[in-house]
Backbone as XML, in Angstrom:
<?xml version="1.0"?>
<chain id="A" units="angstrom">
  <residue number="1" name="UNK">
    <atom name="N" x="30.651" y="13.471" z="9.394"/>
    <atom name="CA" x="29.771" y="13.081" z="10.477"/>
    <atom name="C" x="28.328" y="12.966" z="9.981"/>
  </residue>
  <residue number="2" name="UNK">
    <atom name="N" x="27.543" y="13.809" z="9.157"/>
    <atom name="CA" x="26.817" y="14.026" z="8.701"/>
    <atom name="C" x="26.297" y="12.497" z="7.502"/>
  </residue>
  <residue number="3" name="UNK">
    <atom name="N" x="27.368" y="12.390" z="7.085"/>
    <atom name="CA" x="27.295" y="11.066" z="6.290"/>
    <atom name="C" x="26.951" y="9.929" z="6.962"/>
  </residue>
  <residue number="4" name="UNK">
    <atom name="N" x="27.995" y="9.690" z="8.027"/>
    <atom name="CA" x="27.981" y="8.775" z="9.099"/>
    <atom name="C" x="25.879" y="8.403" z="9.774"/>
  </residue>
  <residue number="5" name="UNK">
    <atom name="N" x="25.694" y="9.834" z="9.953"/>
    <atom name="CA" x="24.109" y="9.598" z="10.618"/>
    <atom name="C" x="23.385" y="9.051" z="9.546"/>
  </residue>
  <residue number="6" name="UNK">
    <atom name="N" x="23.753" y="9.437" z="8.018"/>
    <atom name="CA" x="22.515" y="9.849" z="7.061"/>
    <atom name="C" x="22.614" y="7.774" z="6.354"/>
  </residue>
  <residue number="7" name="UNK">
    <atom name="N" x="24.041" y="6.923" z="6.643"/>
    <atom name="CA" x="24.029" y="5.845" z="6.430"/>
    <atom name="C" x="23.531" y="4.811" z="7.734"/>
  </residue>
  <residue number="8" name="UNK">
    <atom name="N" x="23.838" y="5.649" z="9.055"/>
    <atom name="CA" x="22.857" y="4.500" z="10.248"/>
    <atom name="C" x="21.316" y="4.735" z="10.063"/>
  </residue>
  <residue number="9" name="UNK">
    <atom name="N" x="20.997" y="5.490" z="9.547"/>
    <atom name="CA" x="19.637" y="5.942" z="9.622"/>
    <atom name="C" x="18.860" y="5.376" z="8.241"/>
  </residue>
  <residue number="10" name="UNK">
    <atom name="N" x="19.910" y="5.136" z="7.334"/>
    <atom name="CA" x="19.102" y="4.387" z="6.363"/>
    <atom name="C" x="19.117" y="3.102" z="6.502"/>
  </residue>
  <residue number="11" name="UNK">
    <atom name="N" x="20.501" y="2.446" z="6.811"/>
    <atom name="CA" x="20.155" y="1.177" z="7.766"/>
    <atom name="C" x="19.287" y="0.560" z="8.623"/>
  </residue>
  <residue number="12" name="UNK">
    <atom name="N" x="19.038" y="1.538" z="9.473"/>
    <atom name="CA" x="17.804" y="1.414" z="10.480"/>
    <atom name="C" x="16.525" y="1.277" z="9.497"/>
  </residue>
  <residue number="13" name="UNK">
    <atom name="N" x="16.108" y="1.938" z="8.607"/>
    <atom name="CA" x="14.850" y="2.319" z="7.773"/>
    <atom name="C" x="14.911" y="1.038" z="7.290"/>
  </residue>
  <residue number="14" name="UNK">
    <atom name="N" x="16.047" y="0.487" z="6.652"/>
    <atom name="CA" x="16.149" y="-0.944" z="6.181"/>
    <atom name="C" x="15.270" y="-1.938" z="7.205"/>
  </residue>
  <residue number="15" name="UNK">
    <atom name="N" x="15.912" y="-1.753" z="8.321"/>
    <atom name="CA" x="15.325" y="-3.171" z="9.083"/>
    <atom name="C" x="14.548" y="-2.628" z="9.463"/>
  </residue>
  <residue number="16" name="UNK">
    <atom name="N" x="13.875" y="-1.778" z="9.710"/>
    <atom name="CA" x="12.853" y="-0.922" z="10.232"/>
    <atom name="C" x="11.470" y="-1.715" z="8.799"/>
  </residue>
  <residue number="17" name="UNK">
    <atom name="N" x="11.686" y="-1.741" z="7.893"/>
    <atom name="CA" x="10.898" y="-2.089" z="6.843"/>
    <atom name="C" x="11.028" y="-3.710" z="6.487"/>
  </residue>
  <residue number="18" name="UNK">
    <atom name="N" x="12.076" y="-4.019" z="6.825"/>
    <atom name="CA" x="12.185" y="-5.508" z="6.596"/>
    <atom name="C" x="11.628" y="-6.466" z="7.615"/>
  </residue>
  <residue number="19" name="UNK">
    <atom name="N" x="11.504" y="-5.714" z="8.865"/>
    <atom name="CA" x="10.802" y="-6.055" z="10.185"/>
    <atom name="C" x="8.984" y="-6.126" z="10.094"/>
  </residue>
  <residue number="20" name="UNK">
    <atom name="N" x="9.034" y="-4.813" z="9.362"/>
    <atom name="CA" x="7.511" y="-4.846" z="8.983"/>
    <atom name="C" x="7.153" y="-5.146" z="8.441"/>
  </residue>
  <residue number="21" name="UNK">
    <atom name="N" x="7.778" y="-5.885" z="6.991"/>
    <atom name="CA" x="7.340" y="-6.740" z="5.902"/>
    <atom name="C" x="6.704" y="-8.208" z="6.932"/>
  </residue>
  <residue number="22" name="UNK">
    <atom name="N" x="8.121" y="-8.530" z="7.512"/>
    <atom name="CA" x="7.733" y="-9.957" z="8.239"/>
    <atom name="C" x="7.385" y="-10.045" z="8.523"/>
  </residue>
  <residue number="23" name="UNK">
    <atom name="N" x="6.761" y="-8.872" z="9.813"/>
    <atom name="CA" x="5.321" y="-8.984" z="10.881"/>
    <atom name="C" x="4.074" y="-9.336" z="9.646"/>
  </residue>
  <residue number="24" name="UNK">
    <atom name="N" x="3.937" y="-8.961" z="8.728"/>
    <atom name="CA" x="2.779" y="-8.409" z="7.579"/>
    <atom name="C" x="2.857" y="-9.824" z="6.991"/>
  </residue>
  <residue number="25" name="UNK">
    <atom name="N" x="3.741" y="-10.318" z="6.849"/>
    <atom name="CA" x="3.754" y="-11.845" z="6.110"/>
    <atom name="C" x="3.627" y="-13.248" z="6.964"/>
  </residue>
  <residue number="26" name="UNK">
    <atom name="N" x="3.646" y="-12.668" z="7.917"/>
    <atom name="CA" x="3.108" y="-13.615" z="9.528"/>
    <atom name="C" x="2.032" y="-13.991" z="9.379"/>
  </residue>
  <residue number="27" name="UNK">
    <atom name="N" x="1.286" y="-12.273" z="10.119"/>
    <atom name="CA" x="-0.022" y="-11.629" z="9.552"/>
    <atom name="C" x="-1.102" y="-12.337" z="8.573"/>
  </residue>
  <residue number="28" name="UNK">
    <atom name="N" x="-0.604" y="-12.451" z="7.819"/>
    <atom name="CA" x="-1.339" y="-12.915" z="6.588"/>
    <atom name="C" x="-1.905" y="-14.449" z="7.245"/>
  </residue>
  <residue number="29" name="UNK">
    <atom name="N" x="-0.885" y="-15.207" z="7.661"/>
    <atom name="CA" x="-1.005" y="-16.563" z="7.972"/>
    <atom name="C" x="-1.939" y="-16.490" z="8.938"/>
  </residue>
  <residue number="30" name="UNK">
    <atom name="N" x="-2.355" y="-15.378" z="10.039"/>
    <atom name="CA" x="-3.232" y="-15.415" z="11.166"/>
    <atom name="C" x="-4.780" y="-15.398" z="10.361"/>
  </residue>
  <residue number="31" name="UNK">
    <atom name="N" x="-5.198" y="-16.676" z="11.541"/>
    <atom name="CA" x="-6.912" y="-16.301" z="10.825"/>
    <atom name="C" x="-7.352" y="-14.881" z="12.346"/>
  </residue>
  <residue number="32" name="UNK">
    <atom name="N" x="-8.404" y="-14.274" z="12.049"/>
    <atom name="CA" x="-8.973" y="-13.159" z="12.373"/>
    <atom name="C" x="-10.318" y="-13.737" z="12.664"/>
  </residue>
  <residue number="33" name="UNK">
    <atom name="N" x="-10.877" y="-13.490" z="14.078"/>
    <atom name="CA" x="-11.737" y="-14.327" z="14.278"/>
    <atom name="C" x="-12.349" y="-12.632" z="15.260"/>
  </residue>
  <residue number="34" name="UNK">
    <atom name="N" x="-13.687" y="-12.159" z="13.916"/>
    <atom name="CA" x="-14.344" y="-10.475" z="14.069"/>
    <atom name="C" x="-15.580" y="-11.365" z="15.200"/>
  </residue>
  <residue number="35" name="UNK">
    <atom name="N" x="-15.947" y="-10.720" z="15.828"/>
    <atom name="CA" x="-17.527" y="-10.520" z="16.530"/>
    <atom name="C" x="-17.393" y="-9.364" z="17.530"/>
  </residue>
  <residue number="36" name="UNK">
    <atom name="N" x="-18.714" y="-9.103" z="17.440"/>
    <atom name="CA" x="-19.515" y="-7.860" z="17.872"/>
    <atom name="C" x="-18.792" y="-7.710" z="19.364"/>
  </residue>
  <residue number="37" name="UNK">
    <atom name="N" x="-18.341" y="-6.335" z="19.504"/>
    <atom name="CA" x="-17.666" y="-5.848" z="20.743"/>
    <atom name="C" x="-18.063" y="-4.619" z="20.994"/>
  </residue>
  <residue number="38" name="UNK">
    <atom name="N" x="-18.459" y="-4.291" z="22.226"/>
    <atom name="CA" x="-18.546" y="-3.049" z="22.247"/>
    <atom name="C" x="-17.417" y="-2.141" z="23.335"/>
  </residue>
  <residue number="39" name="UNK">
    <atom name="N" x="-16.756" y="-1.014" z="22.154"/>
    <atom name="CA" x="-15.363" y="-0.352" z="22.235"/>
    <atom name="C" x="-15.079" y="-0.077" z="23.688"/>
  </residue>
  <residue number="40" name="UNK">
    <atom name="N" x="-16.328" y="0.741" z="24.081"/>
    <atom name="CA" x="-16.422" y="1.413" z="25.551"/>
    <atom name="C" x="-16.038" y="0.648" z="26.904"/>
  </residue>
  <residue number="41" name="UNK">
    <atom name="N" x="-16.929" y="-0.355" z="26.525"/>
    <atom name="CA" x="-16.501" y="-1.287" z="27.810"/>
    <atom name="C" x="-15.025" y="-2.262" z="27.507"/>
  </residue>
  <residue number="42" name="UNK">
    <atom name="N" x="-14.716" y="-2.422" z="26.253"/>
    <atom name="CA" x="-13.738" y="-3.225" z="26.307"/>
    <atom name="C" x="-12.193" y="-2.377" z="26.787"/>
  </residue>
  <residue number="43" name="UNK">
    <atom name="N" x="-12.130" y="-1.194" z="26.282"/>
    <atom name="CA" x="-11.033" y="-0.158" z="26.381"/>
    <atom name="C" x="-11.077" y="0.361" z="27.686"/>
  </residue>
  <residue number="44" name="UNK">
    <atom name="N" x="-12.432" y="0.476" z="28.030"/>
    <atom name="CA" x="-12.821" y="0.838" z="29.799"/>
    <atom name="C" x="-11.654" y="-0.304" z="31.001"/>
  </residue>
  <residue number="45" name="UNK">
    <atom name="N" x="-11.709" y="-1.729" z="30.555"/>
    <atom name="CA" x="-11.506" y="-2.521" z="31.141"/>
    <atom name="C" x="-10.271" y="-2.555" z="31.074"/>
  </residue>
  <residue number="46" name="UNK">
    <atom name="N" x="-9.731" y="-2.448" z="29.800"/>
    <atom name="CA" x="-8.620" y="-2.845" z="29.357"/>
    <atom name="C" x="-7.175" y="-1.447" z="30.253"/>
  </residue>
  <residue number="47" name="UNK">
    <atom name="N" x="-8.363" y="-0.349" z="30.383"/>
    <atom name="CA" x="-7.205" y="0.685" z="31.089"/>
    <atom name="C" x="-7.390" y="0.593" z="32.359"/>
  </residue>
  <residue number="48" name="UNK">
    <atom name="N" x="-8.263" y="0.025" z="32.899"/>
    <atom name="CA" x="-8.058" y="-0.055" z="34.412"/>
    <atom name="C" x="-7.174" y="-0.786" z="34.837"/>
  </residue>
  <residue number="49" name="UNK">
    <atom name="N" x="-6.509" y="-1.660" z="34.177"/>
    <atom name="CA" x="-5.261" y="-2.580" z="34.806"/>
    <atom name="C" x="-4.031" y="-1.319" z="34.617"/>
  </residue>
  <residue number="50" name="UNK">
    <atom name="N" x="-3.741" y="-0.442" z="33.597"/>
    <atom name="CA" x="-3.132" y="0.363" z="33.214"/>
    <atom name="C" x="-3.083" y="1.855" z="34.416"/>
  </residue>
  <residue number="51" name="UNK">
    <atom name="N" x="-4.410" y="2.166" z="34.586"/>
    <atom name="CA" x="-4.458" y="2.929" z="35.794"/>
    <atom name="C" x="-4.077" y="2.340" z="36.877"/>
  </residue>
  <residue number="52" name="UNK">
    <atom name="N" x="-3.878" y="1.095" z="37.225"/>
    <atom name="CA" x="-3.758" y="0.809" z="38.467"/>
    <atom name="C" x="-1.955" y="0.840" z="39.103"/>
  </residue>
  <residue number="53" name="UNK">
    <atom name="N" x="-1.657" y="1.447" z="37.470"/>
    <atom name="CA" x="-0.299" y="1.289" z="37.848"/>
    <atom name="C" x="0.645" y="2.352" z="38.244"/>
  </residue>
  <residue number="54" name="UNK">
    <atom name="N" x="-0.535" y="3.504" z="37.999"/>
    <atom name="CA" x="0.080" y="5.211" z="37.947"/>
    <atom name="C" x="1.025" y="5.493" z="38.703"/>
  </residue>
  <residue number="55" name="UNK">
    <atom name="N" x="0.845" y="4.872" z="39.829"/>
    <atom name="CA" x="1.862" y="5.101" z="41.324"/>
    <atom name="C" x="3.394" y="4.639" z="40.730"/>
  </residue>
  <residue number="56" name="UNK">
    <atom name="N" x="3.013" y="3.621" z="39.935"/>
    <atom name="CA" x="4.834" y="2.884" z="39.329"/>
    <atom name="C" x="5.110" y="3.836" z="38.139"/>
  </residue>
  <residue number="57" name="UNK">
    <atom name="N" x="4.312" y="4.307" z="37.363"/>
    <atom name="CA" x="4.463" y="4.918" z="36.535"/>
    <atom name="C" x="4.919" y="5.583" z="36.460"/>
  </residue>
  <residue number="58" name="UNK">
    <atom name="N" x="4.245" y="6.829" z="37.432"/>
    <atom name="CA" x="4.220" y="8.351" z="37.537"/>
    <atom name="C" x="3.430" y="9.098" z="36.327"/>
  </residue>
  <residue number="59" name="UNK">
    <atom name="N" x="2.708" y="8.305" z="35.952"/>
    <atom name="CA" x="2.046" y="8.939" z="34.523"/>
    <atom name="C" x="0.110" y="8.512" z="34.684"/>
  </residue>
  <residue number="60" name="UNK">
    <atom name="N" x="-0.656" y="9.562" z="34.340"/>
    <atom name="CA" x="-1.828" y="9.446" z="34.865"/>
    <atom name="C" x="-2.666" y="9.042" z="33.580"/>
  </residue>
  <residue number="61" name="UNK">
    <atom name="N" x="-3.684" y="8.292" z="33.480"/>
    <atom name="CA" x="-4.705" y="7.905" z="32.637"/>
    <atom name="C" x="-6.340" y="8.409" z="32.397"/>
  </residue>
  <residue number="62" name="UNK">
    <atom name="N" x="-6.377" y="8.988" z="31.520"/>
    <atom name="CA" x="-7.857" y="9.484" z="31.426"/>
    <atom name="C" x="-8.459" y="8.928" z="30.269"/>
  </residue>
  <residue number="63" name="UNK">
    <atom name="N" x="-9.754" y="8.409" z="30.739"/>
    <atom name="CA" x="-10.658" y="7.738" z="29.662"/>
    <atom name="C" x="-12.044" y="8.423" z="30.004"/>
  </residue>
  <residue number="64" name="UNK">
    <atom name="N" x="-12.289" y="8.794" z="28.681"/>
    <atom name="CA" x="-13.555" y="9.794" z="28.938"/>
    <atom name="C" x="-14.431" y="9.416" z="27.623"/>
  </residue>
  <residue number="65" name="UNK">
    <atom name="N" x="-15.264" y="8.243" z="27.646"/>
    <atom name="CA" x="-15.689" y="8.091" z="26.132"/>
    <atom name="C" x="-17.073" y="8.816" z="25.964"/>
  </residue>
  <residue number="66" name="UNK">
    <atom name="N" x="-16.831" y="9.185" z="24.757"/>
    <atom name="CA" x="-17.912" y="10.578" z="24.407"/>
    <atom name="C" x="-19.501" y="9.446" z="24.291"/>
  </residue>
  <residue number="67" name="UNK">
    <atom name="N" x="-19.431" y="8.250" z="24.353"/>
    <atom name="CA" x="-20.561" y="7.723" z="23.943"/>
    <atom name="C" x="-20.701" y="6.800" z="25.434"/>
  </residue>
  <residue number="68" name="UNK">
    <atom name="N" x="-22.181" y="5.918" z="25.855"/>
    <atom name="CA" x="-22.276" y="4.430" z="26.606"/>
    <atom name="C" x="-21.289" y="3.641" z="25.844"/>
  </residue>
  <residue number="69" name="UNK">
    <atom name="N" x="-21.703" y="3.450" z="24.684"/>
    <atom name="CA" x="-21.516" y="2.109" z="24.485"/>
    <atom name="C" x="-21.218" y="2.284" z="22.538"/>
  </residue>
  <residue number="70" name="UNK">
    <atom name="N" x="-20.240" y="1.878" z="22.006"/>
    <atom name="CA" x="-20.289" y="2.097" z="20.500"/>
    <atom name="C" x="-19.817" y="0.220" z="20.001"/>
  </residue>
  <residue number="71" name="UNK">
    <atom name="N" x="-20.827" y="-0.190" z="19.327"/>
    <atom name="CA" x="-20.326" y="-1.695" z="18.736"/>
    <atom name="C" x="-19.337" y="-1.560" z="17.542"/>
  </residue>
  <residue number="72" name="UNK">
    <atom name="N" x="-18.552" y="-2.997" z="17.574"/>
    <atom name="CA" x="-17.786" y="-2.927" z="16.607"/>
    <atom name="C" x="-17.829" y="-4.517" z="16.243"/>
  </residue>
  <residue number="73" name="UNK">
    <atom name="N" x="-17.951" y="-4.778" z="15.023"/>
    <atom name="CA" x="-17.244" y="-6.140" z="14.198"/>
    <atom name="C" x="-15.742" y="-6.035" z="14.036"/>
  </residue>
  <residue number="74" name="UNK">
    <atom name="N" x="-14.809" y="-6.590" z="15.393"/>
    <atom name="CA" x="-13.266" y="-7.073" z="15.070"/>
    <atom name="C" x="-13.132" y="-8.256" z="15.881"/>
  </residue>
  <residue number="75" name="UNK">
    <atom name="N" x="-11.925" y="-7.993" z="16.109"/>
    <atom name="CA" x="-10.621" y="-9.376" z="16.472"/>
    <atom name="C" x="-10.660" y="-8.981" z="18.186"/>
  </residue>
  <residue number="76" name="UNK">
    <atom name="N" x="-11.259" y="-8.857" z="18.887"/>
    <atom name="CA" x="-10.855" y="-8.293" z="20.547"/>
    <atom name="C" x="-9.570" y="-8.392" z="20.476"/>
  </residue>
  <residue number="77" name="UNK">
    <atom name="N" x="-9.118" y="-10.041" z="20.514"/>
    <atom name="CA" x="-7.798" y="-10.172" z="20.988"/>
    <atom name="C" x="-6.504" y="-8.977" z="19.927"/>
  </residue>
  <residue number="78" name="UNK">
    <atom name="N" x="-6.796" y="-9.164" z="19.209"/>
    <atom name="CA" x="-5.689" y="-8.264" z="18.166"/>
    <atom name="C" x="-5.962" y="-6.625" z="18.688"/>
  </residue>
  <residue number="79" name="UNK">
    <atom name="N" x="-7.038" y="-6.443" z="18.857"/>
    <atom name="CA" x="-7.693" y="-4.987" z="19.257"/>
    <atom name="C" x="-6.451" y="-4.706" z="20.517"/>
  </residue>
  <residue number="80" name="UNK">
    <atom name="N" x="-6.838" y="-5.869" z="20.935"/>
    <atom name="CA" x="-6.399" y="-5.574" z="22.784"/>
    <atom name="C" x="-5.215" y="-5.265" z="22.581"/>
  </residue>
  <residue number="81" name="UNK">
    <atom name="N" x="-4.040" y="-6.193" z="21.423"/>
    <atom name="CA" x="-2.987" y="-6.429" z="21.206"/>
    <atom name="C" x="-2.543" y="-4.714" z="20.953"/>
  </residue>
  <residue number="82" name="UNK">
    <atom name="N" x="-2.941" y="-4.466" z="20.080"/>
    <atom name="CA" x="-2.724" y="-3.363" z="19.070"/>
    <atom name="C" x="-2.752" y="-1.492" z="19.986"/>
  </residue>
  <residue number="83" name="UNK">
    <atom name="N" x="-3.596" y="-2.002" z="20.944"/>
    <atom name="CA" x="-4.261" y="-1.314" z="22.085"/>
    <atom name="C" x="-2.914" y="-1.127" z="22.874"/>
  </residue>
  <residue number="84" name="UNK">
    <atom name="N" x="-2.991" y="-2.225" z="23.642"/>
    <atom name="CA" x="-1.426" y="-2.452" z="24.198"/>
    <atom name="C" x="-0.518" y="-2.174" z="24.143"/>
  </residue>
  <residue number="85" name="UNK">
    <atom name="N" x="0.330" y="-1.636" z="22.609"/>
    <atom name="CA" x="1.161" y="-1.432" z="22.362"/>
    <atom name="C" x="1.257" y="0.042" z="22.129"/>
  </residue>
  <residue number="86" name="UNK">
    <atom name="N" x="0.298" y="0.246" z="21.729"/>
    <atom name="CA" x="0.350" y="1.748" z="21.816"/>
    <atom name="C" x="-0.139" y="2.710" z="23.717"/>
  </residue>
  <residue number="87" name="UNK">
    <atom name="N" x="-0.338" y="1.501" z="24.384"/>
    <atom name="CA" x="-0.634" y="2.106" z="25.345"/>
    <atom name="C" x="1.055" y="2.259" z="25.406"/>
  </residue>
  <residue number="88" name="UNK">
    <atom name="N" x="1.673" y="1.207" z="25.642"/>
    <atom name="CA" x="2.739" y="0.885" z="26.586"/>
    <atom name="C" x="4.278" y="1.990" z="25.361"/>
  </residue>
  <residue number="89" name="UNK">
    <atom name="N" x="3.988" y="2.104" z="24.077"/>
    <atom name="CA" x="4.945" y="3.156" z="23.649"/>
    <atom name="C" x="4.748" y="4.383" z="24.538"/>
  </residue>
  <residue number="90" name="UNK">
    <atom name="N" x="3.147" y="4.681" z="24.946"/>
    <atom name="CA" x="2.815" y="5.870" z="25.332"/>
    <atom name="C" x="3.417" y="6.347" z="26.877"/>
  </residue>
  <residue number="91" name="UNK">
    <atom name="N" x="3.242" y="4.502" z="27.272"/>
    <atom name="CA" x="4.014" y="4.751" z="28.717"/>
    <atom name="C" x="5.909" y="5.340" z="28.500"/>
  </residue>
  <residue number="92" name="UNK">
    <atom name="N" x="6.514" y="4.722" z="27.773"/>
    <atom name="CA" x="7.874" y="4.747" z="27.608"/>
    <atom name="C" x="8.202" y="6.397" z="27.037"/>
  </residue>
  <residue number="93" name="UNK">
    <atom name="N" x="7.636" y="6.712" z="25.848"/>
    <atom name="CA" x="7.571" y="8.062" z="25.509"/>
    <atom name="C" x="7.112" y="9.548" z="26.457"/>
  </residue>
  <residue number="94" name="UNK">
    <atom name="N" x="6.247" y="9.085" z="27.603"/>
    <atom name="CA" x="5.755" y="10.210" z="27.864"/>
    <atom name="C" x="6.254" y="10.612" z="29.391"/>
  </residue>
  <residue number="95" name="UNK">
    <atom name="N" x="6.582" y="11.985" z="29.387"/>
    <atom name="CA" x="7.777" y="12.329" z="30.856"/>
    <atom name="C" x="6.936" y="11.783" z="32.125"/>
  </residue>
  <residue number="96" name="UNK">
    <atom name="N" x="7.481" y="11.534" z="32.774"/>
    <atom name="CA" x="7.068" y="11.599" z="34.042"/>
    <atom name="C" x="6.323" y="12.382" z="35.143"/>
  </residue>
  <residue number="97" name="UNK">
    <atom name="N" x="5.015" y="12.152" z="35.385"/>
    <atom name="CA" x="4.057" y="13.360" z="36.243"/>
    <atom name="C" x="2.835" y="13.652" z="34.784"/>
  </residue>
  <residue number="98" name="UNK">
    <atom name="N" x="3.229" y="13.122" z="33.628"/>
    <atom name="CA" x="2.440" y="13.702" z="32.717"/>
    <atom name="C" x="0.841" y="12.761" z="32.152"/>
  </residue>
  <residue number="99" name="UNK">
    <atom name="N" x="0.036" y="13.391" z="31.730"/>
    <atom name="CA" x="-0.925" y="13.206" z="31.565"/>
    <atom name="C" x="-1.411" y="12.691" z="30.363"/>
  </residue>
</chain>
């Protein structure tokens, strides 16, 4: 049995890495188009559609940025992207009622 897990699990690691090669070789082909953003208000904005959903959720959102306003030279859209996805693992991963 033990064998059985230790060969799906390297399988998985397989496409698990062969998946991420491809995203990365996509990637490459994307141009990246940086200008000045500032983090606070963009992440501010970006979770209020996210808070608005708590009631469907059952999961609550806190944004508390230690600064006004902090600039950055990136990609918004990729930011947002990248943002996104880790919001929305966070939604799927985290129990219900939780914070």
């Amino acid at each position: 049995m033990l064998d059985i897990i230790r060969r799906s699990s390297q399988q998985g690691t397989l496409l698990i890495q062969e998946f991420l090669r491809q995203e990365f070789l996509e990637a490459m082909g994307t141009e990246v188009m940086k200008r000045r953003v500032d983090l606070v208000a963009t992440i501010g904005t970006f979770l209020e559609e996210y808070q608005q959903t708590q009631q469907i959720t059952g999961k609550t959102f806190h944004y508390l940025p230690g600064k006004e306003t902090i600039y950055m030279e990136l990609d918004d859209n990729k930011f947002i992207q990248v943002l996104n996805n880790l919001i929305s693992n966070a939604l799927k991963f985290t129990p219900d009622g939780a914070r």
